[in-house]
C-alpha positions as CSV (number, residue, x, y, z in Angstrom):
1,X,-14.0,-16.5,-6.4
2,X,-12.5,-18.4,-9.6
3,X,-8.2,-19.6,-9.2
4,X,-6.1,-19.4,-12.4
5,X,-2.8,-19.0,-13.8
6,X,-1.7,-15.7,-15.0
7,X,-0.5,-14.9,-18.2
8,X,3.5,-13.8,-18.8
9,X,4.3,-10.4,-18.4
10,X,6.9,-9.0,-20.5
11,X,8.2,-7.5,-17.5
12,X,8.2,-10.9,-15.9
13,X,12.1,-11.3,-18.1
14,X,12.6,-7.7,-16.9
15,X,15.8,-8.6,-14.5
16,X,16.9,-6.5,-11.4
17,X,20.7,-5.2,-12.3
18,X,22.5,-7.2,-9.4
19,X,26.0,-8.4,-9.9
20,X,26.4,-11.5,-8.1
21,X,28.2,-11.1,-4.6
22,X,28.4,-12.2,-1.1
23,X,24.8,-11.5,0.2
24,X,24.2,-8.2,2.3
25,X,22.5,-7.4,4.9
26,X,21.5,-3.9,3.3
27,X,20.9,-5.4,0.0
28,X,17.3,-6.6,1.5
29,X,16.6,-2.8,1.2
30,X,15.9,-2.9,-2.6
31,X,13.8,-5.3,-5.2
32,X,11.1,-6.7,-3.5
33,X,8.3,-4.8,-4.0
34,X,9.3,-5.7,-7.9
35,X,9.8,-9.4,-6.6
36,X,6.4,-9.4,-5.2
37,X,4.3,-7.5,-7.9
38,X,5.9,-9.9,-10.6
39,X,5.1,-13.0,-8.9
40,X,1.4,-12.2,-7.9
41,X,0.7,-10.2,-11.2
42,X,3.0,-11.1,-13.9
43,X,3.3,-14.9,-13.8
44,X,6.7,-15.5,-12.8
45,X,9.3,-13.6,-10.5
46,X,12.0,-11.6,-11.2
47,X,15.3,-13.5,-11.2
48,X,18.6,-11.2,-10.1
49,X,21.3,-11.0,-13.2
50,X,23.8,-13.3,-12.5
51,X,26.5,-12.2,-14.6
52,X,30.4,-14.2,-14.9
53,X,32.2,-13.1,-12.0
54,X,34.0,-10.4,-12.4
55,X,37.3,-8.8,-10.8
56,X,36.0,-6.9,-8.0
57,X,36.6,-3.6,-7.3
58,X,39.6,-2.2,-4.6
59,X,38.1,-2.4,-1.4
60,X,36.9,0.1,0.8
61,X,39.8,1.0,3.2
62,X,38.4,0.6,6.6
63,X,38.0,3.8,8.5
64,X,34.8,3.9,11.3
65,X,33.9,7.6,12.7
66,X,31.9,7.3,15.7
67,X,29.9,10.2,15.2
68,X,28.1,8.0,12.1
69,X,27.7,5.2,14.1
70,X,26.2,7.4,16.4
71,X,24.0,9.1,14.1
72,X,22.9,5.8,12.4
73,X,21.8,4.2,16.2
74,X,20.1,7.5,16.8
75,X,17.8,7.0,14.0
76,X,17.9,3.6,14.9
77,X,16.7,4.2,18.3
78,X,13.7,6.4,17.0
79,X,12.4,3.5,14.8
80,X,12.4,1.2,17.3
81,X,10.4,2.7,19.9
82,X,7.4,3.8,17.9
83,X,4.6,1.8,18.2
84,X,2.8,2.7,15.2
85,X,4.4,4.2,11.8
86,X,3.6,5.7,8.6
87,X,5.4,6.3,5.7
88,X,6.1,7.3,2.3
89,X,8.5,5.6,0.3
90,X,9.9,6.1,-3.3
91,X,12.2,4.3,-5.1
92,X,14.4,3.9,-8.4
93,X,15.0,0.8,-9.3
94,X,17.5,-0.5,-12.4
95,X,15.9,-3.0,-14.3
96,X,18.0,-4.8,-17.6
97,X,15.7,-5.9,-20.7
98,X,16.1,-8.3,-22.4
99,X,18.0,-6.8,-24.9
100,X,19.9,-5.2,-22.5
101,X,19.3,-2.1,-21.9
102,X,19.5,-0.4,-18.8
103,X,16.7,1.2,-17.5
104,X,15.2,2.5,-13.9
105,X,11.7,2.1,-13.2
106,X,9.9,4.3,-10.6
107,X,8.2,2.6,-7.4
108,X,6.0,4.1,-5.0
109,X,4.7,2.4,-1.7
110,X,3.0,3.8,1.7
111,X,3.9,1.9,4.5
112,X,1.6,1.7,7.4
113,X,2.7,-0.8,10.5
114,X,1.2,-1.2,14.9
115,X,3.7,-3.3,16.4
116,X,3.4,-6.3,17.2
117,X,1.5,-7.9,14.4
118,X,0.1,-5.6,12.0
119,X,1.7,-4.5,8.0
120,X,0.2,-2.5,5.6
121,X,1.9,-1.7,2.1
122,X,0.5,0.0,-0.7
123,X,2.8,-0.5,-3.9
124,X,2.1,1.9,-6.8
125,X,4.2,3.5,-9.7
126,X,5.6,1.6,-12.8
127,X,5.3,-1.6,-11.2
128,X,2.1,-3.7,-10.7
129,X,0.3,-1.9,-8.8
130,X,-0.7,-4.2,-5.1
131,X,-1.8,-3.7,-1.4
132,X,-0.2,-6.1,0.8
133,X,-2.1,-7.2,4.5
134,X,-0.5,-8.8,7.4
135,X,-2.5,-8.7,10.5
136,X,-0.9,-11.8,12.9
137,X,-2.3,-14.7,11.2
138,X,-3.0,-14.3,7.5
139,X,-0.8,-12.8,4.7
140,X,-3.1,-11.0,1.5
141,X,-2.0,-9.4,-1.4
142,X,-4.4,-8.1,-3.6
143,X,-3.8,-6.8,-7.1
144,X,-5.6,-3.4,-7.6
145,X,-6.1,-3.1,-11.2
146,X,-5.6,-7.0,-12.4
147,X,-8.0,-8.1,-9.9
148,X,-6.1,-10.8,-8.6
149,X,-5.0,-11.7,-5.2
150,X,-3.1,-14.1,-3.1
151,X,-3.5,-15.4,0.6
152,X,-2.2,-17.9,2.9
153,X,-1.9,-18.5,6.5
154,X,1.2,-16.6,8.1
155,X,4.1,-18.1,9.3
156,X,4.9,-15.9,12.3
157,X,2.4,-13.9,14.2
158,X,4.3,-10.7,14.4
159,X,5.4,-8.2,11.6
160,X,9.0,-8.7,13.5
161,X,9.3,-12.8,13.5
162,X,7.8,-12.4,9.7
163,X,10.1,-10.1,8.8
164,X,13.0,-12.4,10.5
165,X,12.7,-15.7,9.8
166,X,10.0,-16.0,6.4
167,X,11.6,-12.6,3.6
168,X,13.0,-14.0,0.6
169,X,17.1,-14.3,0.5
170,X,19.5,-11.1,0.0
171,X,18.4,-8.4,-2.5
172,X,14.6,-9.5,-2.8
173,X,13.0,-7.4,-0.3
174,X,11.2,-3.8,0.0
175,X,13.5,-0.6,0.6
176,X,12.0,-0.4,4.1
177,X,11.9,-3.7,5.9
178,X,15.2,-3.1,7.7
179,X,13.5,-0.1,9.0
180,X,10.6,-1.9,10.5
181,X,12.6,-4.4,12.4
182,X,13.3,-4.0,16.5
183,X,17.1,-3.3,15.8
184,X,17.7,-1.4,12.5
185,X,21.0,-0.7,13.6
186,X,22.2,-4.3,14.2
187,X,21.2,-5.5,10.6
188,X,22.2,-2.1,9.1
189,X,26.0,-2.6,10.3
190,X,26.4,-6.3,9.5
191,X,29.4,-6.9,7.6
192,X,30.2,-3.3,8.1
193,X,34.1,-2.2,6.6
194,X,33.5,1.9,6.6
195,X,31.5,4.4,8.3
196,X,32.3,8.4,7.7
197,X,29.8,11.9,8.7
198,X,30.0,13.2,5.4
199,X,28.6,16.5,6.3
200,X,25.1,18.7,6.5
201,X,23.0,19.2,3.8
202,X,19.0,20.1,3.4
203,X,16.9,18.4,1.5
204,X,13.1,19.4,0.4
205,X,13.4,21.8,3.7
206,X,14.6,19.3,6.1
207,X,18.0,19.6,7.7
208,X,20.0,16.3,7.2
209,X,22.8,14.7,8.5
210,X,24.4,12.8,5.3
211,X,26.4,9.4,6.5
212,X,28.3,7.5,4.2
213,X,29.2,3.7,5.1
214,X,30.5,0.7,2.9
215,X,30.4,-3.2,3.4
216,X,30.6,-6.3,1.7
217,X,30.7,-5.2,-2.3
218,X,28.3,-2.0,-1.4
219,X,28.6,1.8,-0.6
220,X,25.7,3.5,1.0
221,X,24.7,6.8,1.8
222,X,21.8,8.0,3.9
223,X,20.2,11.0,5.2
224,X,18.8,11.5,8.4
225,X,16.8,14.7,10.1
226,X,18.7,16.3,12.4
227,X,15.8,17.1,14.6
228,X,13.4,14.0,14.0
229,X,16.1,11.9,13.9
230,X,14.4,9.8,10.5
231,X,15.8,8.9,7.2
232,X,15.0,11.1,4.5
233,X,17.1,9.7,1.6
234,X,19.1,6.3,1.0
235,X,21.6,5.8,-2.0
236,X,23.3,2.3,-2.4
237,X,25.8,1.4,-5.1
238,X,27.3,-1.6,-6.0
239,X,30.7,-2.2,-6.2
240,X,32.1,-4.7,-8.8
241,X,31.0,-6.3,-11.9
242,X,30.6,-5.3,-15.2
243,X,27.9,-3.1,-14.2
244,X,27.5,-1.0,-10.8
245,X,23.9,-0.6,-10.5
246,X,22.3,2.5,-8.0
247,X,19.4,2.4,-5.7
248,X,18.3,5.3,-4.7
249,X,15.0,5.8,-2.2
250,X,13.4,8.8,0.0
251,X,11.2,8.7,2.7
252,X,8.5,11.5,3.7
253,X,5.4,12.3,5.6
254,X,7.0,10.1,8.7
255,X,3.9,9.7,11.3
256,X,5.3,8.0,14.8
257,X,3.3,6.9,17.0
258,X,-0.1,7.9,15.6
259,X,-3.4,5.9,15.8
260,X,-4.3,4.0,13.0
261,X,-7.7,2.7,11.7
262,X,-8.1,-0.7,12.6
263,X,-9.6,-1.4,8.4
264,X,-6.6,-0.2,7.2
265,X,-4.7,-3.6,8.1
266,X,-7.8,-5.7,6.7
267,X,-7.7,-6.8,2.9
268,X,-11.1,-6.4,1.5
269,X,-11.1,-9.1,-1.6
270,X,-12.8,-7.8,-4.2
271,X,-15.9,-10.4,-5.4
272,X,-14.4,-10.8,-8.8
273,X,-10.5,-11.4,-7.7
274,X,-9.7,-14.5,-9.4
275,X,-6.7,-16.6,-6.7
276,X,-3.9,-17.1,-7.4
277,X,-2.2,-20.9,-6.5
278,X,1.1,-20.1,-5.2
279,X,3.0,-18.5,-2.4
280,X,3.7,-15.1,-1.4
281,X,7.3,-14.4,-1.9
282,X,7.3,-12.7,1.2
283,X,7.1,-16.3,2.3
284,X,8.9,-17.9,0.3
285,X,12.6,-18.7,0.9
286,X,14.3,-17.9,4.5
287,X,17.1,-15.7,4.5
C-alpha cells in the first residue's frame, strides 16, 4: 500500500456556517462527518467561520417544564440501555463558499455500534463519501470511491471513553455521538436555560412528542416516538451573529438491541488504498 498527500478539494475552503460563541454541548451534534471526510479526502479540514462578534440576540427567558425533561430522560434512558444499535441518520448541513453564498449540503450516515468497544459509520451523500471502524484498539477510515484510508492505534478502548476524552472540540462532531454516549441526557442538558413540551405531532407515521429547549446561543427542537421512546427528528438553530445557521437531522430504521455481524466492525483496506500520513480528527483535539 503506497502513502501520499492528497490534492485540495475545492470543498476543502467550503466553511461550516458557525457564528463564533461559547462552545455547546449540543453543538457536537453537527459538522463532523464534513470535518472528517475533508480531512481524510480533501486535503485539509474544514475550519468553522469565525465571523466579528456580533451583538447577540435577547436571551431565552428561562422557563423549565418537567414533562420535557422528562420526555428528553426517557429517550435518554432507552439509548443507554441497548447494547447494540442501528441507525439511520440524515442531515442538512449549511456550508458558506467562498464567495459567500449560502448553501446546505445533504449528508447521509448508518450508524451501527455493540457496547463496549465497537463503532461503525457509513458516511454517504454530498460529502466524501467514507466508512469509519472502531473496534477497541484501532481507528480506520477508509475512503470508498478515492481509495484512500487512514488508521492509527486508538486512544481509548471503548466507543464511550473515545467518544469522551479523544472528539474534536465544540461543533466538529457527527449529529449522533451524543446519542451513543452512557448518559445522553447529562450532555444534552448542559448549559441548559429553557425546556418546553411543545405539543404532538406525527411524522412519516410515527407519533412524536415535539420538545423545544434553548442554551448557551442555541434553540433546539426534537422529536421523540411516543411509544419507542427514540428521536425521530432534531432541529438546532443558532442564535446570534450576522447569520443564524439551521441544522436540521432525522433518524429512522432504529434497531435496539439486535445482533450484529461481527465483519461489519472490521475495515477491509482495499489493496490499492494509498495512506494517508495524518490523524483522524476523531482523534485529534480533546474537547
Amino acid at each position: 500500500m503506497q502513502r501520499t498527500s492528497v490534492a485540495m478539494s475545492p470543498r476543502a475552503n467550503w466553511k461550516i456556517d458557525m457564528p463564533k460563541r461559547k462552545p455547546n454541548p449540543f453543538a457536537r451534534l453537527f459538522g463532523g462527518a464534513v470535518l472528517a471526510a475533508t480531512v481524510l479526502f480533501g486535503g485539509a479540514a474544514v475550519g468553522q467561520e469565525k465571523p466579528a462578534e456580533a451583538p447577540a440576540t435577547a436571551p431565552v427567558q428561562q422557563f423549565k417544564d418537567e414533562r420535557a425533561l422528562n420526555l428528553l430522560k426517557g429517550m435518554s434512558d432507552t439509548l443507554a440501555k441497548a447494547q447494540t444499535l442501528n441507525v439511520k441518520v440524515r442531515s442538512l448541513i449549511p456550508f458558506a463558499t467562498p464567495s459567500g453564498q449560502q448553501i446546505s449540503l445533504f449528508g447521509a450516515s448508518r450508524v451501527a455500534m455493540q457496547r463496549p468497544d465497537k463503532l461503525f459509520v457509513e458516511s454517504r451523500g454530498e460529502l466524501f463519501p467514507h466508512n469509519l471502524y472502531f473496534n477497541g484498539k484501532t481507528v480506520t477510515a477508509i475512503g470508498i470511491e478515492k481509495r484512500f484510508y487512514a488508521q492509527q492505534p486508538a486512544a481509548a478502548s471503548t466507543v464511550e471513553a473515545l467518544l469522551e476524552k479523544e472528539h474534536p472540540g465544540s461543533d466538529a462532531l457527527a449529529p449522533f455521538v451524543d446519542l451513543l454516549v452512557a448518559d445522553p441526557f447529562t450532555r444534552l442538558t448542559q448549559d441548559l436555560s429553557s425546556a418546553l413540551l411543545v405539543g404532538q405531532s406525527t411524522l412519516d407515521a410515527v407519533n412524536t412528542d415535539h420538545l423545544a429547549f434553548s442554551g448557551a446561543g442555541v434553540d433546539w427542537e426534537i422529536w421523540i416516538g411516543t411509544k419507542d421512546k427514540l428521536p425521530r427528528l432534531m432541529v438546532v438553530h443558532y442564535r446570534g451573529g450576522e447569520r443564524q445557521p439551521t441544522f436540521t437531522t432525522t433518524f429512522s430504521d432504529w434497531k435496539l438491541g439486535a445482533p450484529i455481524a461481527a465483519q461489519t466492525f472490521n475495515a477491509n483496506i482495499p489493496k490499492d488504498a494509498v495512506k494517508i500520513d495524518f490523524k483522524l480528527p476523531i482523534l485529534q483535539q480533546s474537547k
